[in-house]
N, C-alpha and C positions, 0 to 999 in steps of 0.2 A: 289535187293536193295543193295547200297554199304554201303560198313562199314565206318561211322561216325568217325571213329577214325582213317582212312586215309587220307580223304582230308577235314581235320576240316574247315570250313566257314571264309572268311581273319578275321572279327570281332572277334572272338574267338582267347583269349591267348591262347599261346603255355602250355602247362603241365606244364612248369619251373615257371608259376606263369605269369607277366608283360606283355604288349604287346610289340614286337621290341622296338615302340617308347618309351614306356615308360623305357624300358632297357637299351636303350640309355642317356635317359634322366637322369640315375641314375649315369650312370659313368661321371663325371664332365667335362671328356676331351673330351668323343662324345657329349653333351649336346652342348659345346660351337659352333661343329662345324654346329651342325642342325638350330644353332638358325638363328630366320629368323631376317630381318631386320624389320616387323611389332612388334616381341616382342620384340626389341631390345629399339624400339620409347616408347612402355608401360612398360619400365621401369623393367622388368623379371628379372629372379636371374639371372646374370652372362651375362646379355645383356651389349652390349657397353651404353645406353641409362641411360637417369636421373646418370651419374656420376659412373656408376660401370664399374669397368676395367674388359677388357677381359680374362685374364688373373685371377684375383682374383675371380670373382664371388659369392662372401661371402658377400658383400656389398648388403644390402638392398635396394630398390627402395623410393627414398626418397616421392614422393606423392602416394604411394601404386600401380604403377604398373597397375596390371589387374583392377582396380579401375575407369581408364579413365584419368587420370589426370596428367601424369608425363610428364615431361620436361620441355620446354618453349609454349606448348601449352596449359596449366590448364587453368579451367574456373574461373573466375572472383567470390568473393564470390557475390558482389550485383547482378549480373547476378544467382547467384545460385540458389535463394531464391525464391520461389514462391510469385508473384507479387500479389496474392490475401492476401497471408499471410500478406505481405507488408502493403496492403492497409488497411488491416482489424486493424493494430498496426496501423497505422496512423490516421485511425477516432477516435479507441478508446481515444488514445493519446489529440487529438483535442476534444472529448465531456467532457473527464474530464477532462483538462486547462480549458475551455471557461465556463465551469458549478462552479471550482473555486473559482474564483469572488464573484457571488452571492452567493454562499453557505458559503463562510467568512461572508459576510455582514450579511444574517442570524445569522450563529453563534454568532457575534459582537450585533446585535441588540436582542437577546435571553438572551447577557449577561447585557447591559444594562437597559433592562427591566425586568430584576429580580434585579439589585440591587434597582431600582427604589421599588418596591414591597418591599424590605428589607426595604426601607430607609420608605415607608409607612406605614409595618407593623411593625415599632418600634418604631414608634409616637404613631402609637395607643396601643401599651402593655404602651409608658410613660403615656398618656390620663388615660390608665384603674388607671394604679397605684398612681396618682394623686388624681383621681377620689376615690379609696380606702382608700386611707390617707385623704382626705377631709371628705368624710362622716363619717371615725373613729373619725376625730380631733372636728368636729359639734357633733358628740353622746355624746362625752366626755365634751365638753363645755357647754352642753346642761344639761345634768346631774347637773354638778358643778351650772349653775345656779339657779338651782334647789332647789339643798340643799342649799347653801349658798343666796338663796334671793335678787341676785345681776348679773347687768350686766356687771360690770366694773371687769375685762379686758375683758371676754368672748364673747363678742357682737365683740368685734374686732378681737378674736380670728377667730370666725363662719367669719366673713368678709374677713379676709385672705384665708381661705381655700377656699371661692366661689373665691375670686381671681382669687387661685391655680390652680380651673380647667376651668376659662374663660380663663386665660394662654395657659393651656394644649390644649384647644379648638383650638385656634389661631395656635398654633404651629401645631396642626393636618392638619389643613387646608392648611399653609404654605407649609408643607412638599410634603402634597398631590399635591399640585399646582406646586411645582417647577418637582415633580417628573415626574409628567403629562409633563411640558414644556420640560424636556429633553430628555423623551423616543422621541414625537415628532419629535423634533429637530434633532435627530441623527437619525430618521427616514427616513428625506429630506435629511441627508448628506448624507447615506446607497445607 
């Protein structure tokens, strides 16, 4: 069997550490003279190629070199992009513009139709309070004619207050009715 540490295998660095090429490639002055003309096109430390002088070599490779992309051959970014990635931003894009639209209108008609309700339910808190001042204003006119054995003024008193709340009636009504015509109304504009 021979001794291993005679005719070491070409893969196997030398003892010193590096292999040739990479020893070469350490001293700046043999590196330039190895370099081929393929690293030179990608853009390499100290290649003619993507703008670095020969001579200099310190100058970085402005689109990264070993990356694929230096010089006047880089790929296109819209070419870059994965066409499904593409497409899949563009449906999104298109379902929620188109879904927009009607989902305003909702919102628009959610807001009309709660003021509508507002405008309802504060006719009917005025109806209650109407209603409570009426029946207070009759107990107390009613009393007084009472005691006093008389209708004159309190008979017109009680008359006013049923007024109050065939008023109040009316008004409920009205409110309700118009509130009703313009949820509607902006229903068929929507």
């Amino acid at each position: 069997m021979a001794d291993e540490n005679e005719n070491p295998p070409k893969d196997t660095p030398p003892a010193g550490g590096n292999p040739p090429d990479e020893q070469d490639a350490a001293d700046p002055e043999k590196a330039d003279d190895k370099a081929t003309p393929a690293a030179n096109a990608q853009g390499g430390a100290g290649g003619v190629g993507n703008g670095a002088t020969k001579e200099g070599g310190d100058t970085p490779p402005a689109n990264g070199g070993a990356a694929g992309g230096g010089g006047a051959n880089s790929t296109p970014l819209s070419t870059a992009l994965n066409p499904q990635i593409v497409q899949a931003v563009g449906t999104t894009n298109h379902a929620v513009l188109n879904g927009a639209g009607p989902g305003a209108n909702g919102i628009a008609y959610q807001k009309v139709a709660q003021a509508a309700a507002y405008a309802v339910q504060d006719s009917t808190d005025y109806m209650r309070n109407i209603m409570s001042m009426a029946s207070a204003t009759t107990g107390v006119a009613l009393q007084k004619m009472l005691v006093e054995k008389t209708t004159d003024p309190y008979a017109d008193i009680i008359k006013a207050a049923t007024q109050a709340v065939t008023d109040a009636q009316q008004t409920f009504t009205s409110v309700g009715t118009a509130s009703s015509s313009v949820v509607k109304d902006f229903d068929s504009m929507a």
